[in-house]
C-alpha positions in Angstrom: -18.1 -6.6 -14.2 -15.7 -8.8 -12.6 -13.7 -7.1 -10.1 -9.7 -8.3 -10.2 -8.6 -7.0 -7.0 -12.4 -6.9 -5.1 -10.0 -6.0 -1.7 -8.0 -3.1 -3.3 -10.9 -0.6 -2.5 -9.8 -1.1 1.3 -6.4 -1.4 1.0 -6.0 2.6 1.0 -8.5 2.8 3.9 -6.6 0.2 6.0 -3.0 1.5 5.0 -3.9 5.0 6.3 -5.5 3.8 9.6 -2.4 1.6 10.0 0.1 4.5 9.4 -2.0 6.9 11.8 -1.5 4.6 14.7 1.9 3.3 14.0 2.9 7.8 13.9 0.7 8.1 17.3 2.8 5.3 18.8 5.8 7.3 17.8 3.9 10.5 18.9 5.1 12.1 15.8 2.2 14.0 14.1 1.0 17.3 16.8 -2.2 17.0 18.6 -4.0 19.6 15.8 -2.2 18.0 12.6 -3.1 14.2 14.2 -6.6 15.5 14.3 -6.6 16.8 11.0 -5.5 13.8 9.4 -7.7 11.8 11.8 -10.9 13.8 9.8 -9.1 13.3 6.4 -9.3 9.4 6.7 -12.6 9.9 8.0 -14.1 12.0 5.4 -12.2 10.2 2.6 -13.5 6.7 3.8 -17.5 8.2 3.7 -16.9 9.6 0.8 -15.0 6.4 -0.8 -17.5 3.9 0.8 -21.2 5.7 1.4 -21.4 7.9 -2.0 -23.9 7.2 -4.0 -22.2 9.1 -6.8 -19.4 7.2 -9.0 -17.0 10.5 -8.7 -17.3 11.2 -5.5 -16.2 7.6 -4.5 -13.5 8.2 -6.8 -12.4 11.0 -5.4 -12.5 9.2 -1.9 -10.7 7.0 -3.3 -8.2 9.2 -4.6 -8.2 11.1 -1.2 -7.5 8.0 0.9 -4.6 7.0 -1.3 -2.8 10.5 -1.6 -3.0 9.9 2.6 -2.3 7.0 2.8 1.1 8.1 0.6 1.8 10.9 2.7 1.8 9.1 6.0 3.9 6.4 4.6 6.4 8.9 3.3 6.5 10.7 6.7 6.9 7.3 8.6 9.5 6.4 6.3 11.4 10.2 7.5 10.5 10.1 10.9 11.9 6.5 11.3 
């Protein structure tokens, strides 16, 4: 199958890492929540990237965009 968009997989990945550090610059998110979203990429980018099942990548997938929405959002308030 020919993939349209072969980057857009990473885009929710890279958004979220992006928005992490830009709220850590601003020191915005508390130590515990900061960590907890830290995990929440993580574990979103296995499962999006090294699942060998087709719904849990999509569900990675899902995860890492609903983040990387969230921290965008927040950004966006915070700013």
């Amino acid at each position: 199958m020919l993939q349209l968009f072969p980057f857009a997989g990473w885009l929710a990945a890279a958004t979220s890492i992006v928005m992490l550090i830009m709220l850590h610059a601003l020191g915005e998110p508390p130590p515990r929540q900061r960590t907890a979203l830290l995990a929440g990429v993580l574990l979103a980018g296995y499962c999006q990237f090294f699942a060998d099942s087709t719904a849990v990548a999509a569900g990675g997938l899902a995860l890492q965009t609903a983040l990387a929405i969230y921290l965008t959002v927040r950004w966006r308030l915070t700013a």
